[in-house]
C-alpha positions in Angstrom: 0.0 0.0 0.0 1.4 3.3 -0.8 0.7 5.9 2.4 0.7 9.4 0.2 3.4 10.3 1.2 2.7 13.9 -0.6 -0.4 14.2 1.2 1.9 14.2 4.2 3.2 16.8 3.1 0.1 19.1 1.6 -1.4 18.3 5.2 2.1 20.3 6.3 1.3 22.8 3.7 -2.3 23.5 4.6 -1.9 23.7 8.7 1.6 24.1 8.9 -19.3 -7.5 17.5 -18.3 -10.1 19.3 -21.2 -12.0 18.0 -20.3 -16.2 18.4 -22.5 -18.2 16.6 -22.7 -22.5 15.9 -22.7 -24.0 12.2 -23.3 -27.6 11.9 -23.4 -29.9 8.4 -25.9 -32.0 7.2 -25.1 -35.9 6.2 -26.7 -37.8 2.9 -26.3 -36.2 -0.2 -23.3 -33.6 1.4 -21.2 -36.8 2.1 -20.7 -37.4 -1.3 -19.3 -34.6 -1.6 -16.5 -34.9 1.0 -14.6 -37.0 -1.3 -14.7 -34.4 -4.3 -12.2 -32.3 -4.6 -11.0 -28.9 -7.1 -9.1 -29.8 -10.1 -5.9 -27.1 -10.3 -5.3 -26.8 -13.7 -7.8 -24.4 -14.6 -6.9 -22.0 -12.3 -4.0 -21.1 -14.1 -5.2 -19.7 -16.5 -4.2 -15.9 -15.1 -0.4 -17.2 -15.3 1.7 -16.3 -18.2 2.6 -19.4 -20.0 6.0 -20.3 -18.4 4.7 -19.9 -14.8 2.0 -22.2 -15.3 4.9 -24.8 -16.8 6.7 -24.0 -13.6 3.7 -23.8 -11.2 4.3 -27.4 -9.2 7.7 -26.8 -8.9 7.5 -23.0 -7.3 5.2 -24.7 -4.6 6.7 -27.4 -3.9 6.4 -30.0 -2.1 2.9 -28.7 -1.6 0.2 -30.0 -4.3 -1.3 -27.6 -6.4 -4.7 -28.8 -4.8 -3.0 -28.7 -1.7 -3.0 -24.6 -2.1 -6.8 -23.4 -0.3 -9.0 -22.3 -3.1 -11.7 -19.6 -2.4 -14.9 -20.5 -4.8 -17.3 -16.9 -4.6 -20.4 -16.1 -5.8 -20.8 -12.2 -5.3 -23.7 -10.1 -6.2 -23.4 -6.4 -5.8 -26.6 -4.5 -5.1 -27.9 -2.0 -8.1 -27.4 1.2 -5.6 -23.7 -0.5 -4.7 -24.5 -0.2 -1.1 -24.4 -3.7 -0.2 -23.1 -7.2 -1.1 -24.2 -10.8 -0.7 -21.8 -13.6 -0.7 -21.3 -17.3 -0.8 -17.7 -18.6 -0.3 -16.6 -22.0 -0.2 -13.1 -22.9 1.3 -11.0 -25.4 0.2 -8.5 -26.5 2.7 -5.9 -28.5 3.5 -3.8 -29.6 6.4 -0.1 -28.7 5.4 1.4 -27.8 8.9 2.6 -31.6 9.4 0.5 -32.0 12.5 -3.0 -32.4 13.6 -5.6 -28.9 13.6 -8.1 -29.2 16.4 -9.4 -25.9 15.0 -9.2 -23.9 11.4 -9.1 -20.3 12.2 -10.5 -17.7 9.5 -10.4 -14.3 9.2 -12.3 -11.7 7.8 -10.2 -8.5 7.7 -12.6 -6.0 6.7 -14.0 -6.6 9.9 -11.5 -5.7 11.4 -11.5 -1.6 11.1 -13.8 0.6 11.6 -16.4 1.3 14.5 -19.0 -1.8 13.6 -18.3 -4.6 11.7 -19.4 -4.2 8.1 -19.8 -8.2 7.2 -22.0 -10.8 8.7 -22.0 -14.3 8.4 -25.8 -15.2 8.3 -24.8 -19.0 7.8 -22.1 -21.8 8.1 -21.1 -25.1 7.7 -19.0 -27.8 6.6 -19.3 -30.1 3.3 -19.1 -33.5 3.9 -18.2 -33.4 7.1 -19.7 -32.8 10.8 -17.9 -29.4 12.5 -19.2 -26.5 15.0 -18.0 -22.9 14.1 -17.8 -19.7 16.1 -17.9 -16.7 14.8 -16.5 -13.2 16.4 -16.0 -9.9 14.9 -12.8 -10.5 12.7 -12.2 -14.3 13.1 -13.8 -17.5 12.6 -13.4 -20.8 14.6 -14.2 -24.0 12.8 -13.7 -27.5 15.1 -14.4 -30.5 13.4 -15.8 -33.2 15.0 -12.8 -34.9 15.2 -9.2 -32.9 14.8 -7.9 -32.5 11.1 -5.0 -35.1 10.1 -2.0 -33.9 8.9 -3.3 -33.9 5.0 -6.7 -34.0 5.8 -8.8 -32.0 3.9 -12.0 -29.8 4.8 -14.5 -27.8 2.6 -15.9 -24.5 4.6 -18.9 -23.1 3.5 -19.7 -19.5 4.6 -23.0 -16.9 3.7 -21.5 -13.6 3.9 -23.8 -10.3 3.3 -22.0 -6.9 3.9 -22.5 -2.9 3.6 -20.3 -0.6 1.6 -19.9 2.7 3.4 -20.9 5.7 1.2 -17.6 8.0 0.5 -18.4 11.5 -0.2 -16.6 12.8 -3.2 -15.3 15.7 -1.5 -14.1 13.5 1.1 -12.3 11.0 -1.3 -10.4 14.6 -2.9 -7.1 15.5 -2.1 -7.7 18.6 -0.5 -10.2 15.9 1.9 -8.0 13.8 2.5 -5.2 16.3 3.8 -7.8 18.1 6.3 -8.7 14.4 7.4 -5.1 13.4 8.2 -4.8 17.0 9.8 -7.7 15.6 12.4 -6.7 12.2 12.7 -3.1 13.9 13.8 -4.9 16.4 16.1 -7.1 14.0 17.7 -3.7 11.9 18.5 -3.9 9.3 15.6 -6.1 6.9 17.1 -9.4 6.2 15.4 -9.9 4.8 12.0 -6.6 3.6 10.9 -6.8 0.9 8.7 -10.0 1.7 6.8 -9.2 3.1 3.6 -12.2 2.4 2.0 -11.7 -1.2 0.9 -15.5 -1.8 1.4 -17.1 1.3 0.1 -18.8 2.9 -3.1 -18.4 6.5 -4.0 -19.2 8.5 -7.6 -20.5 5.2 -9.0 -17.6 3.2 -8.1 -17.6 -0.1 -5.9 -14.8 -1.8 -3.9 -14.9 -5.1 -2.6 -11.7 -5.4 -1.1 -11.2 -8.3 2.5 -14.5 -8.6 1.9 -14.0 -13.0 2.1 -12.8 -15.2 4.7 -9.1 -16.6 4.6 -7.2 -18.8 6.4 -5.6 -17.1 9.4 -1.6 -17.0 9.4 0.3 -18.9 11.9 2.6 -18.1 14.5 5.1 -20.2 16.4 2.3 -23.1 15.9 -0.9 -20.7 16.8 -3.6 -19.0 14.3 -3.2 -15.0 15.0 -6.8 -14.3 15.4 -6.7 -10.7 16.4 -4.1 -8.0 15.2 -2.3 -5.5 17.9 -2.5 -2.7 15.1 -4.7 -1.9 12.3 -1.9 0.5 10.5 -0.5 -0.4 7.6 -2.0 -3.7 5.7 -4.2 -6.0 7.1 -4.2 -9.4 5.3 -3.3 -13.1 5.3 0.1 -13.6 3.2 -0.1 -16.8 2.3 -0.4 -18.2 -1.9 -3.8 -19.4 -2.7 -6.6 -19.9 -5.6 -9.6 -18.3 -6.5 -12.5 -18.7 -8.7 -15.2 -16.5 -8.9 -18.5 -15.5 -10.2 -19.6 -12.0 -9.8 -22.9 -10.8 -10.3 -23.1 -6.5 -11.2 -25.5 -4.1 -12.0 -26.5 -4.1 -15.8 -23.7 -2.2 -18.0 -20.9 -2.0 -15.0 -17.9 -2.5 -15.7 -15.8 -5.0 -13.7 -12.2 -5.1 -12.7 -11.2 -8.5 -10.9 -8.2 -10.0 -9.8 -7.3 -13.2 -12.1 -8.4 -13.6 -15.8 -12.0 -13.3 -16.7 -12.9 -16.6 -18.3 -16.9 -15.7 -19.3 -18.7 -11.9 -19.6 -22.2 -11.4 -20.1 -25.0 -9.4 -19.8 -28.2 -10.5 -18.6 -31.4 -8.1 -19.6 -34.3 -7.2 -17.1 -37.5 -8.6 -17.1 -40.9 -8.1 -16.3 -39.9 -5.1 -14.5 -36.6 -6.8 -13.0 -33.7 -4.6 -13.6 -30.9 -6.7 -15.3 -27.4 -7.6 -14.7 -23.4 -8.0 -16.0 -22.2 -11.3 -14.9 -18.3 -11.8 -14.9 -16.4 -15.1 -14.3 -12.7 -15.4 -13.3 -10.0 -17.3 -12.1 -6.7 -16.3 -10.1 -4.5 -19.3 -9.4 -1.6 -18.7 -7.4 -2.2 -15.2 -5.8 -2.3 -13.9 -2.2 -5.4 -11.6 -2.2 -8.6 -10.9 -4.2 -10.2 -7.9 -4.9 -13.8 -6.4 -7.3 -13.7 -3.1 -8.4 -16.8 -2.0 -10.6 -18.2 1.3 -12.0 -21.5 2.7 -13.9 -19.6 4.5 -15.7 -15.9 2.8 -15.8 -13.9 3.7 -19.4 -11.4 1.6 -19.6 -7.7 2.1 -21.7 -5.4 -1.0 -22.5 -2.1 -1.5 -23.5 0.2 -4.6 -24.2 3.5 -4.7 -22.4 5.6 -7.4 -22.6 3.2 -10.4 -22.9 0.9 -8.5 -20.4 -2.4 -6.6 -20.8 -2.8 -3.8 -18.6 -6.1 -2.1 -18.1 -6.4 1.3 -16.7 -10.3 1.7 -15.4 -10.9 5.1 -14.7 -14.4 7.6 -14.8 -15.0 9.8 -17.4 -14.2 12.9 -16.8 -10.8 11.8 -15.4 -9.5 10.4 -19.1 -6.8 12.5 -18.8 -5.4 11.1 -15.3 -6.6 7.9 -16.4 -4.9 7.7 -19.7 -1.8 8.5 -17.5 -2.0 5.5 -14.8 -1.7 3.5 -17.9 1.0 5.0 -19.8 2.9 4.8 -16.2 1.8 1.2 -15.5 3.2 0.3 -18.9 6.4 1.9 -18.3 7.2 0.4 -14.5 5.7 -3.1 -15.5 8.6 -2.8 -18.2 11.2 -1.3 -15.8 10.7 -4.2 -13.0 10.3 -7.1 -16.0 13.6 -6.2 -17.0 15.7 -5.3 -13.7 13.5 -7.9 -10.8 12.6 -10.5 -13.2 9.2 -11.5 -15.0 5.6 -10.3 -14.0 3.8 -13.9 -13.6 0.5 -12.7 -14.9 -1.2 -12.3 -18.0 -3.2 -9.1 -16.5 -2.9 -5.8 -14.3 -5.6 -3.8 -13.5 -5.1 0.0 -12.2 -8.1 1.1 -11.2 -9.6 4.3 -10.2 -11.5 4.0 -6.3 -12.6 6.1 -3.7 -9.6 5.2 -0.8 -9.8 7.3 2.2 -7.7 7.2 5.2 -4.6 8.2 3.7 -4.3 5.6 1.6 -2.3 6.6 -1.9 -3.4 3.0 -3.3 -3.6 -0.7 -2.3 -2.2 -3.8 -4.3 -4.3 -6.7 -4.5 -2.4 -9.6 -6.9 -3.1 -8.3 -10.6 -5.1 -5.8 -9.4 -4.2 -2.5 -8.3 -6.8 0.1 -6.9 -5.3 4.1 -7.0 -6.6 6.8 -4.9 -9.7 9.2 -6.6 -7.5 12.3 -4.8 -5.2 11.9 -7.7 -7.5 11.6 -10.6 -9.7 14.7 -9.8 -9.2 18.2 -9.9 -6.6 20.7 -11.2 -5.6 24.3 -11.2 -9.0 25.8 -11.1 -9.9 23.7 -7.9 -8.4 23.8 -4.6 -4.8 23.3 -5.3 -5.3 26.0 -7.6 -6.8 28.5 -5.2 -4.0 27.4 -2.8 -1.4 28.3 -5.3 -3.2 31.6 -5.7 -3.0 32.7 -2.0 0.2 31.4 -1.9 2.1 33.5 -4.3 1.9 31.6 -7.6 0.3 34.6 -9.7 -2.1 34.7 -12.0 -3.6 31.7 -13.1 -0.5 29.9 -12.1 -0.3 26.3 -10.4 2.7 26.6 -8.0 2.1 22.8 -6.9 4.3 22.3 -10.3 1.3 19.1 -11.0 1.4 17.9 -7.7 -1.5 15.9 -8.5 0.1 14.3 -11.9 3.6 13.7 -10.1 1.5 12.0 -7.1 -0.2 9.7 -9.5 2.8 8.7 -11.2 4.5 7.5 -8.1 2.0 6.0 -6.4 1.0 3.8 -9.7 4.6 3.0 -9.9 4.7 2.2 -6.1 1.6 0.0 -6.3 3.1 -1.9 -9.5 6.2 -2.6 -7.7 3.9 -4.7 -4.8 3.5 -6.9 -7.8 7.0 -8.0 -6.8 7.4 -7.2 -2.8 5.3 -9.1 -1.7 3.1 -10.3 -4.3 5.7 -12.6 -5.9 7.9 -12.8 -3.3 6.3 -12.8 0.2 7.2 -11.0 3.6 5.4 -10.9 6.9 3.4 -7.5 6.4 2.9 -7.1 10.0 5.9 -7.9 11.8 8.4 -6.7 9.5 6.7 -4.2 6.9 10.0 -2.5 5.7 10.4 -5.7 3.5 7.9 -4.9 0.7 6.8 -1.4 1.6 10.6 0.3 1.8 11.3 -2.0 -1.3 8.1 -0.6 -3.4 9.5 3.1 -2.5 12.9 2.3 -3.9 11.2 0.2 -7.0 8.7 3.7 -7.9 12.3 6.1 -7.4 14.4 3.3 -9.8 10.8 3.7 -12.2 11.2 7.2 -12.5 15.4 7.3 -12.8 14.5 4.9 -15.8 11.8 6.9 -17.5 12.6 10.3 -17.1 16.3 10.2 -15.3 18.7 10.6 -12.3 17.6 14.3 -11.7 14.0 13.9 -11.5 14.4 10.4 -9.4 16.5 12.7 -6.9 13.7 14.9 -6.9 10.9 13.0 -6.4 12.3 11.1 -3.7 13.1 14.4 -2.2 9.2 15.3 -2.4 7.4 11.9 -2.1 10.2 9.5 -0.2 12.2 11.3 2.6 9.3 14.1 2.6 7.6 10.9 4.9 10.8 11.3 7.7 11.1 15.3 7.7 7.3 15.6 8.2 7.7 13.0 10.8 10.7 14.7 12.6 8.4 18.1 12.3 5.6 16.6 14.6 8.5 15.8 17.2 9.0 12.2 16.6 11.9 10.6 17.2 14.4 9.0 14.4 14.4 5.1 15.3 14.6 1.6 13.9 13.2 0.9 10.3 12.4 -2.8 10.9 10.3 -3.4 13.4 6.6 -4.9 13.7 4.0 -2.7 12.2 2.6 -2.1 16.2 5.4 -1.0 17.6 5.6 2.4 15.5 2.6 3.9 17.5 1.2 5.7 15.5 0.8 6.2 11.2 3.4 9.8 11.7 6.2 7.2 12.5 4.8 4.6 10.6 5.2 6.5 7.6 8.4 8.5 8.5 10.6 5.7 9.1 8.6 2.4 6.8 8.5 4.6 3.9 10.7 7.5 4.4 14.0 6.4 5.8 14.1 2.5 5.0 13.9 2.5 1.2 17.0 4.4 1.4 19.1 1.4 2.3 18.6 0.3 -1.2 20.3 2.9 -3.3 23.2 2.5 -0.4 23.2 -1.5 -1.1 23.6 -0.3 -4.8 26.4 1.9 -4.9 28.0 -0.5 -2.4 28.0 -3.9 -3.9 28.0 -2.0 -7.8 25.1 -1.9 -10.2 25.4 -5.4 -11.8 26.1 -7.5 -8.4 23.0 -5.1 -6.7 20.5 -6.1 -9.5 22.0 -9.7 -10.2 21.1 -10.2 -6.2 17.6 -8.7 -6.9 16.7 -11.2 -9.3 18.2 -14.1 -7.8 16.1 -13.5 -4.8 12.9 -13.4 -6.7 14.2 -16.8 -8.3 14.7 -18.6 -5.2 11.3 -16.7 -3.5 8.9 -17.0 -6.3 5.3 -17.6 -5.0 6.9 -18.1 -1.5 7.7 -16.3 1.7 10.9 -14.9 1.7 12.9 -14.1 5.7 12.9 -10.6 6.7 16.7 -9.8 5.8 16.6 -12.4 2.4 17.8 -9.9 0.1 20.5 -8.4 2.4 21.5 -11.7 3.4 22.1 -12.5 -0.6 23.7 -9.3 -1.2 26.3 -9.8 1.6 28.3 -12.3 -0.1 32.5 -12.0 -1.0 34.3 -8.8 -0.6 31.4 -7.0 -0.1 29.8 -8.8 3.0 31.5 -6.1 6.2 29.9 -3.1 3.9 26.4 -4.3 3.4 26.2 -5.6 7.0 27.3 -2.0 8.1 24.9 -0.1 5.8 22.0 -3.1 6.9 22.6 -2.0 10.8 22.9 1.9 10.1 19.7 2.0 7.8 17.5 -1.1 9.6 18.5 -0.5 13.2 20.2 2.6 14.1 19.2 6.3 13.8 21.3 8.5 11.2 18.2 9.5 9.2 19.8 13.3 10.3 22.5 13.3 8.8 21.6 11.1 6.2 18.3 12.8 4.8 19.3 16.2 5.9 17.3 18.6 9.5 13.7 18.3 8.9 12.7 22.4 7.6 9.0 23.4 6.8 10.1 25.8 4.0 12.2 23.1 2.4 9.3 20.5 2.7 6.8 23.4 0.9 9.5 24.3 -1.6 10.2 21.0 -2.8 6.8 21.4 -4.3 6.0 24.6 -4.7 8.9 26.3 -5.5 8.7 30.2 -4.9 5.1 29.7 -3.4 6.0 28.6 -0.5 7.1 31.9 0.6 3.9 32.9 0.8 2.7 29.8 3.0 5.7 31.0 5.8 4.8 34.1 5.4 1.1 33.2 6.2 1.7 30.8 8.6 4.3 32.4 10.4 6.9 34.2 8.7 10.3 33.8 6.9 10.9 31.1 4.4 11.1 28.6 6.4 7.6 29.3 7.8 6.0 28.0 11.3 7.5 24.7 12.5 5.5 21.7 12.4 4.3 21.9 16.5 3.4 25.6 16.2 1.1 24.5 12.5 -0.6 21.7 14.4 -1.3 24.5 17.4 -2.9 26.2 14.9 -5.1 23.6 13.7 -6.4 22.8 16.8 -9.3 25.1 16.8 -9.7 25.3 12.7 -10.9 21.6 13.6 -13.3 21.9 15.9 -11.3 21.7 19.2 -8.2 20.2 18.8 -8.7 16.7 20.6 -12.0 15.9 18.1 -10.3 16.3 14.5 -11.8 14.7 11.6 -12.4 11.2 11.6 -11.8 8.4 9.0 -15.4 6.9 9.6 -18.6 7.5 7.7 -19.1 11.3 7.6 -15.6 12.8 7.2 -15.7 15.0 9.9 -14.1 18.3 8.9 -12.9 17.2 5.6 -16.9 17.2 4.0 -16.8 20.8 3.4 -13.0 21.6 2.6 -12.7 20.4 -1.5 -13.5 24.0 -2.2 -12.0 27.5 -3.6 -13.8 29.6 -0.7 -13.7 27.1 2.1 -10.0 26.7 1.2 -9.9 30.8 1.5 -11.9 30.5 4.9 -9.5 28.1 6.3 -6.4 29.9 5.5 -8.0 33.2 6.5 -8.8 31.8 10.2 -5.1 29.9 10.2 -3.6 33.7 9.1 -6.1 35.6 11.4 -4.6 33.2 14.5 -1.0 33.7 13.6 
């Protein structure tokens, strides 16, 4: 998931269920069944050819139908507000010992104030088993513990709600003034709901909306997390297959390869619907993405077809996801090794919550902030108070440069940790510092050294000197995603410090060993889980071993980010993107060009929000976010900051 880092920064800019239940199964005709099983085959269809060749040998010693395969049937409601599901779970016993329990979870219940899904019933095919059902997690006991090998079929009626999203509140201008409330109200409430479950302008998303197997820990299911920052989400390689059920004309975006499209007209006054089958064989996640009004551009890059889905009157931006989709896909082919898919989907949705994007395997979904907009909205009317004369856009296409990096970012996930797996929550540096370098080695590639120095000026170490701004203290990149606090030094140090170790690794070990290394690791890792220091362990062979274990301590484990990334300055932070306008932000909030400091801005901001300890919210409603994506309110809200200076 990419965090926006740049809305970090205009947030600077601008201010300175425990419900148990019991399933049983029946006997007769369900026995029968026990004994069937899925065939693997064709579920590989998503896979480029050579994968599928190579697809018993990357999961090895496992079966192929040894890997849990999710069968859905999803219908979306025609006003997008709900959703009805029925899963089946294929699964089988591969820890080498008995399983008195399978544990489930259902991670989109586990954010926000209520949970959003309900199971209304479940069982077991085949077979006799009792299941409890809390909030986020799911117990299933057989009747008689599960044999090393064994197999079980879980069957599970989900029904859920997708939260409306305001369009204002989904813009980028929203989303600032809601991270300016979540950091006056102390960070707590909302983190980890970015509007994976939600419609907005037409647009659906059905992301965590299934159950999947829990992962294990030192021989235990994790049923609960101590942390909902950062991504919530099983890691493990599994199957899908899927039938999903839209409103008449939507269009669908789906992880896998659609295998059957068609469209089923109303009737005797019945509206009619799109029906869309697909399959996604060896992927870690699964997610639905449809819009009313969805255009879609496609282009063909090396074997793959990419798809950018996007509304209408954001062709433009749209147009653009693709063109920089085409161009990383191409970049990471060449220098990480091949994509293993025959699709990828970028897809325009309404994310809240500070969310730039979210990878899903083959499926990518990129924030609406970045798609709307442009000089004559907010950021315009910013840029005019702030110096950048007359009909001017001082934010030098913040917006555009914003997109660009976070598609690039969220195409990189492909890789860390689509194809190669991590542990997300105990050590999120892995994939997340590694998709930061990946976007900054994307735009070196495409547009040179000079502008990939610049943007990870603005949109990578911007994360640690906002960070040091709000007074937090430099510290260790690789830790557990808990143990950061709070999303400030979550961000500051996951994605603003730690993907500097890799252009360090690079100039250390030289340009051909650094990307030889890469792709060897995604070799030996390929649809597996690779240990937290994998790549640095591969990269610390021969001469160069002292060096890269020095740089692995300095960047992973000690604080230098300093000296390193240069004293955190507000007017440095505003310059970087709006060159001589920030002037006029210091000025405004404080004086000088280096303007108020970040404590004295968030001082400020206290009563603009409606108190200081309230802030805005990331739940239904926005809190002070719903009435910001506009010229005047904009011109209020810097008025009151300037009339408090």
């Amino acid at each position: 998931m990419d965090r926006s880092s740049s809305l970090w920064t205009l947030v600077a800019l601008l201010g300175g269920l425990g419900v148990v239940g019991c399933g049983g199964c029946e006997d007769g005709p369900a026995a029968e069944a026990q004994v069937q099983w899925f065939e693997a085959e064709p579920l590989l269809a998503n896979l480029r050819a050579e994968d599928r060749r190579g697809a018993a040998g990357f999961v090895a010693p496992r079966a192929l139908d040894a890997i849990p395969l999710h069968d859905l049937e999803v219908q979306v409601a025609d006003d997008l507000s709900t959703f009805t599901a029925v899963e089946e779970l294929y699964f089988t016993n591969t820890t080498g010992a008995e399983l008195p329990t399978v544990v489930l979870r259902l991670y989109g219940n586990a954010v926000g104030d209520a949970p959003r899904i309900r199971v209304r019933q479940s069982g077991c095919v085949g077979a006799r088993c009792a299941i409890a059902v809390e909030r986020s997690a799911i117990e299933v006991r057989p009747a008689a513990p599960l044999p090393a090998g064994g197999r079980l079929r879980i069957r599970l009626e989900l029904e859920g709600d997708l939260q409306r999203i305001d369009p204002q509140r989904s813009s980028l201008l929203g989303q600032a003034m809601e991270g300016m409330g979540r950091m006056a109200g102390g960070g707590g409430a909302g983190h980890g709901d970015y509007g994976l479950l939600a419609h907005g302008s037409g647009i659906a998303s059905l992301g965590n909306f299934y159950a999947t197997v829990a992962p294990r820990r030192e021989g235990a299911w994790v049923r609960g997390d101590d942390s909902t920052l950062g991504d919530l989400g099983a890691d493990g390689i599994v199957h899908f297959r899927a039938k999903v059920r839209a409103p008449q004309g939507a269009q669908v975006a789906i992880t896998g390869t659609t295998t059957a499209e068609r469209t089923v007209l109303g009737r005797n006054g019945q509206p009619g619907h799109t029906e869309v089958e697909a399959v996604a064989g060896l992927t870690r996640n699964f997610a639905i993405v449809l819009g009313r009004d969805f255009e879609v551009a496609t282009a063909e890059v090396d074997g793959v077809t990419v798809r950018s889905f996007f509304l209408p009157a954001h062709r433009g931006p749209g147009e653009a996801a693709l063109e920089t989709a085409r161009h990383a896909l191409h970049t990471f082919h060449q220098r990480f090794g091949p994509y293993p898919y025959r699709d990828l989907e970028i897809v325009e949705a309404p994310l809240v919550g500070g969310a730039g994007g979210v990878e899903f395997s083959g499926l990518v979904t990129v924030a609406q902030m970045f798609y709307g907009g442009g000089s004559g909205g907010a950021l315009g009317m910013l840029g005019g108070l702030l110096g950048g004369g007359a009909g001017g856009d001082p934010t030098g296409g913040m917006q555009g440069a914003m997109l660009d990096f976070v598609v690039a970012h969220e195409v990189a996930h492909q890789w860390w940790h689509g194809l190669v797996g991590s542990d997300a929550r105990e050590h999120p540096f892995v994939d997340e510092s590694l998709a930061q370098f990946s976007a900054m080695l994307y735009v070196e590639e495409r547009f040179g050294a000079e502008r990939a120095e610049q943007e990870g000026r603005r949109q990578v170490a911007s994360n640690y000197h906002f960070m040091r701004l709000q007074g937090h203290a430099d510290g260790a990149v690789d830790r557990p995603v808990a143990a950061f606090g709070d999303e400030m030094a979550y961000a500051g140090l996951v994605y603003g410090k730690g993907p500097y170790l890799y252009p360090a690794l690079r100039e250390a070990v030289g340009e051909r060993a650094f990307f030889a290394g890469i792709r060897d690791y995604v070799r030996t890792h390929r649809f597996g889980e690779a240990a937290p220091r994998a790549l640095v362990d591969r990269l610390a062979r021969g001469r160069h071993a002292r060096a890269v274990r020095r740089l692995e301590r300095h960047w992973l484990e000690e604080s230098h980010g300093d000296e390193d990334l240069g004293q955190a300055d507000f007017g440095s932070l505003a310059g970087a993107w709006l060159g001589d306008g920030a002037g006029g932000l210091g000025a405004l909030l404080g004086g000088g060009a280096g303007g108020a400091g970040g404590g004295d801005i968030m001082q400020l901001l206290g009563p603009l929000l409606g108190g200081g300890g309230g802030g805005a919210g990331t739940g239904a409603g926005g809190g002070a976010a719903g009435g910001m994506d506009s010229a005047e309110a904009l011109r209020d809200a810097l008025r009151a900051l300037e009339g408090m200076r």
